[in-house]
C-alpha angles and dihedrals in degrees: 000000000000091000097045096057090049086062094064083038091060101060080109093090094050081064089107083067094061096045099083106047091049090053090050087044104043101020094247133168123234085252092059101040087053094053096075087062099048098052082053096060094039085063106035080067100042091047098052098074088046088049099058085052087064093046087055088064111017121065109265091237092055090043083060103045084048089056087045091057090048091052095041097055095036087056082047101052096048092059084053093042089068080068095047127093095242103034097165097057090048100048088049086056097047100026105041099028111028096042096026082065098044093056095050090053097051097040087054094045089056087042090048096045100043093047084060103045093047111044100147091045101025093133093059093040102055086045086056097049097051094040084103095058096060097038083050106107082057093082107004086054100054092038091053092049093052093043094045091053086045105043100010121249094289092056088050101053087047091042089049098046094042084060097030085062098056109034085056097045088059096046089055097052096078097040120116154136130265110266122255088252095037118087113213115236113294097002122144133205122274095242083065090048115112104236102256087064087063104050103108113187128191114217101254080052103050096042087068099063131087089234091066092051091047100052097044092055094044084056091048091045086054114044087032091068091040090053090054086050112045094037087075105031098109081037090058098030084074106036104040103021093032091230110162113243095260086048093050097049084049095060095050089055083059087050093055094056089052080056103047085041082052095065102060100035093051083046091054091045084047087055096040098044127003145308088233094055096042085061093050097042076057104049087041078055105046088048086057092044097052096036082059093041084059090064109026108124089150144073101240086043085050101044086045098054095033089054093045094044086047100046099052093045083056081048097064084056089066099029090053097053093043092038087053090051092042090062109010096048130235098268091075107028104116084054102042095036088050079055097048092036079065069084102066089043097054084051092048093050099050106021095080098038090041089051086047092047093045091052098046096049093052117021092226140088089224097092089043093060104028077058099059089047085052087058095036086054095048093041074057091066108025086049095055100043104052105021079116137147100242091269091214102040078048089057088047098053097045092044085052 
């Protein structure tokens, strides 16, 4: 259920689908039809942390229906917004605030709930969960731009929050977390635990440690590179590679499958082997991936790199998670994952503007990708350095 509701979650990233038509209907410029987004993704990541507060004292299920009426009449009152005299300030409100927090809120409450239920196989799990989020534009993409030739944009935005709403509102209903007598599948006492799987760290705690640094940078390092990269791939696909644009867009919705396959395999390879290796398996493979992109005039070269460079940014969605629990423990996670998510939306937030930048300064893909091998090189480093149990809360525990 939880992926399935992170299907109808990442429609985010079907957004490019909705620009245009806004700009024909409203007269917009790139820069205010991409607003809207931003102020989404600035607080889906704020919201996050906040979010797992509320998962420390709500029932995980009502914290979710509350998220699935945020996202519902955000979706709503864009589709009305297109009618109103400042269409832009309210869909920023709607759109970015009210949905952008209801997505945070439900995202955190799968996660949360996956992450329990699984312990032994939490890295697969929560890959699992948010595999719908990445293959989303597979099916969101095609049904907007249906909807948006049959019933106009506005239509679309009010059909799709009327059903949003409610399909979310069902799938939360059952979630959950393991009662305190029930033992979720393959769990062993604590007694049995390494001690690394007992270390449980509160957030002013866990902010404090090196591992924490580490790990947030290393976050930062990975989905930054993959925002450069993605945000021009349609962009490069036709003027490097010569793709016309509906070949082009069909290439990104096969990107979007190697992200949304990225979640639960670096989740697996989280699990089998170690949160520490599976970063470094995906910095190994962003630095493949960007060395090939430098040189792919050509459509296998391009489909190789794009699907590698894709595939490892879905990757960071399923290693953070696992990597928080690993050394932060599971009693805290919705709140010190919120924390450690602040990564994701600092990427959001740069990684497009900084690959346009990068692009228009120079007139050449070179920097861009140079760039993400830069970051790759560094993740390397910073991952391997600090992707550390907290040495003293370790002492404590074993002394105890």
């Amino acid at each position: 259920m939880g992926s399935i509701a992170n299907v109808l979650l990442g429609t985010i990233y079907s957004w490019s689908v909705f620009r245009k038509p806004l700009e024909d209907l409203l007269g917009w410029s790139s820069l205010e039809s991409g607003l809207p987004f931003s102020i989404f993704l600035l607080f889906f990541a704020v919201n996050m942390p906040l979010s797992g507060i509320l998962l420390r004292r709500l029932k995980l299920n009502l914290v979710s229906l509350i998220g699935a009426a945020l996202v519902g009449l955000g979706w709503l009152l864009t589709g009305l917004a297109v009618n109103q005299p400042s269409p832009l300030i309210m869909m920023i409100v709607s759109y970015g605030v009210l949905a952008g927090t209801g997505v945070a809120m439900i995202y955190n409450s799968t996660i949360t709930a996956s992450s329990h239920w699984f312990e032994e196989r939490r890295g697969l799990a929560v890959g699992l969960t948010v595999l719908g989020f990445g293959i989303s534009p597979l099916v969101t993409a095609p049904l907007a731009t249906y909807l948006i030739y049959t019933v106009g944009v506005g239509g679309t935005f009010a059909y799709l929050g009327v059903a949003y709403g409610i399909v979310l509102a069902l799938l939360s209903i059952p979630l959950r977390l393991p009662s305190s007598g029930a033992k979720p599948p393959a769990v062993r006492s604590a007694a049995t635990l390494p001690v690394t799987d007992r270390i449980e760290l509160g957030v002013r705690e866990m902010v404090r440690t090196r591992t924490f640094v580490g790990l947030w940078s290393a976050y930062v390092l990975g989905t930054l590179g993959g925002f450069i990269a993605i945000s021009l791939s349609a962009k490069y696909g036709q003027e490097v590679v010569r793709l016309s644009p509906e070949m082009a867009a069909a290439a990104t919705a096969t990107f979007s499958v190697f992200n949304g396959a990225g979640r639960p395999l670096f989740g697996f390879l989280a699990d089998k082997l170690h949160v520490r290796v599976a970063a470094l398996i995906s910095f190994v493979l962003a630095s493949v991936g960007s060395l090939v992109a430098l040189y792919a005039d050509s459509l296998p070269l391009y489909l190789l790199s794009y699907s590698m460079l894709w595939m490892v940014f879905g990757g960071w969605l399923a290693i953070a998670p696992k990597a928080t629990s690993t050394y932060f423990g599971l009693k805290n996670l919705s709140v010190n994952y919120g924390v450690v998510f602040s990564a994701y939306g600092v990427s959001a937030l740069i990684g497009p503007s900084l690959a346009s930048l990068l692009w228009l300064t120079m007139r050449s893909y070179y920097p861009v990708f140079a760039s993400v091998l830069a970051l790759a090189i560094v993740g390397i480093t910073v991952s391997q350095l600090t992707f550390r149990p907290p040495i003293q809360r370790m002492r404590a525990i074993a002394t105890a």
